[in-house]
VOKE-430810 format. One record per residue (C-alpha): residue number from 0; residue in one letter; x negated, y negated, z. Coordinates in pm, whole numbers. Example, Ala and Ser with C-alpha at 12.3 -4.5 7.8 and 13.67 -1.06 7.14 Angstrom:
VOKE-430810
ATOM resi resn     c1     c2     c3
ATOM    0    A  -1230    450    780
ATOM    1    S  -1367    106    714
//
This chain:
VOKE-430810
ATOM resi resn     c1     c2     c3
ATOM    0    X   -891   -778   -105
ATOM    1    X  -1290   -764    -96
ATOM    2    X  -1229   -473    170
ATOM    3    X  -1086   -259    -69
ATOM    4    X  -1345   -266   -316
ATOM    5    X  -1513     85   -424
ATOM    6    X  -1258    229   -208
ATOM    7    X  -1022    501   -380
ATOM    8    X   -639    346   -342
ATOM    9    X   -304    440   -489
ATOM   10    X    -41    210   -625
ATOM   11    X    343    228   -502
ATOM   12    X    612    -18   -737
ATOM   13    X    944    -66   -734
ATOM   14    X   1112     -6  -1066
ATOM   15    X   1455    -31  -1192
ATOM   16    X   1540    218  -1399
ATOM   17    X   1909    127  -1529
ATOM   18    X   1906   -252  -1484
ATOM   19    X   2240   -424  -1491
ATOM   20    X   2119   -747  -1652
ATOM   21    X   2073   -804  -2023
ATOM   22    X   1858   -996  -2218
ATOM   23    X   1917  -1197  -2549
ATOM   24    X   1685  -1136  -2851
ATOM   25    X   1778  -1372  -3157
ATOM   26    X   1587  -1495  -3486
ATOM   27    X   1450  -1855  -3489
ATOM   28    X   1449  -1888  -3864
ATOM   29    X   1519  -1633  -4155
ATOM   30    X   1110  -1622  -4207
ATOM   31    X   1061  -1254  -4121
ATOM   32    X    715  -1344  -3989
ATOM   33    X    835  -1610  -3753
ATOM   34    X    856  -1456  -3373
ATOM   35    X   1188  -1426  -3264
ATOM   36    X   1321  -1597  -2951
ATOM   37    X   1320  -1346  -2700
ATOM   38    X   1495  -1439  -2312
ATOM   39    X   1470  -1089  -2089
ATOM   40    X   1686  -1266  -1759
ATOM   41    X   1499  -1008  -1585
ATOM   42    X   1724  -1002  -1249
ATOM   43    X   2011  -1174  -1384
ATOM   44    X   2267   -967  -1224
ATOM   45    X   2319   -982   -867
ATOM   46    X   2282   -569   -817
ATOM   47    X   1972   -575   -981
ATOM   48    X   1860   -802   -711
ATOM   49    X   2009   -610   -396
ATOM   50    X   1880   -298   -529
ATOM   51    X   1526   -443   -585
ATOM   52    X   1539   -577   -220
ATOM   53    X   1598   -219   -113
ATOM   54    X   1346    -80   -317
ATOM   55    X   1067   -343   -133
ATOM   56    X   1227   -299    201
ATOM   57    X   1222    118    128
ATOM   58    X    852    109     46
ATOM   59    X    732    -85    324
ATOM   60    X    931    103    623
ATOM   61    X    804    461    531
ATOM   62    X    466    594    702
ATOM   63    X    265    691    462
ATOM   64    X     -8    929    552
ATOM   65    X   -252    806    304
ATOM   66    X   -514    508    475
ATOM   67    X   -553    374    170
ATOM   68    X   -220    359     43
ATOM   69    X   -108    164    351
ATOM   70    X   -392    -97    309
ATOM   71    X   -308   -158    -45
ATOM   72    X     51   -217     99
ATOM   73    X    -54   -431    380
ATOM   74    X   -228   -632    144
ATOM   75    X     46   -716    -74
ATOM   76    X    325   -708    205
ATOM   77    X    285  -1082    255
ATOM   78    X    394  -1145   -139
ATOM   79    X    665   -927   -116
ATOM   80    X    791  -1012    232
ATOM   81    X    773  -1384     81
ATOM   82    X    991  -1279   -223
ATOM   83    X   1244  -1101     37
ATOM   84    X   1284  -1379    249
ATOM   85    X   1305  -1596    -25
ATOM   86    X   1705  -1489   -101
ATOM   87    X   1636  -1466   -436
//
């Protein structure tokens, strides 16, 4: 990534706005200053998944016209391709 420093980029994410899965938040004692137990199960639900797939896939098969925009995605292609093939 040492070829994209002092270079202007742009950052492209995948985010899912109405998520199917749900998270538990529950006390761990009655102390009010104790920190609760908190468990997100980000990605929990099986939709979730398939539409953050297509969100990834999405991103990386449009041309973008920006240089540096594709760069930054070239860069971080292998992590997501990784993730994709991954079945998660």
């Amino acid at each position: 990534m040492s070829e994209l420093c002092g270079v202007e980029t742009a950052l492209a994410d995948v985010t899912l706005v109405r998520p199917k899965s749900r998270g538990r938040v529950s006390l761990r004692s009655s102390d009010p200053f104790t920190a609760p137990i908190i468990d997100p199960q980000y990605l929990s639900h099986p939709d979730d998944i398939k539409v953050f797939r297509e969100g990834i896939q999405n991103l990386h098969s449009k041309p973008y016209a920006c240089q540096n925009l594709w760069c930054w995605l070239k860069v971080t292609s292998v992590l997501n391709r990784r993730w994709l093939e991954s079945g998660m």
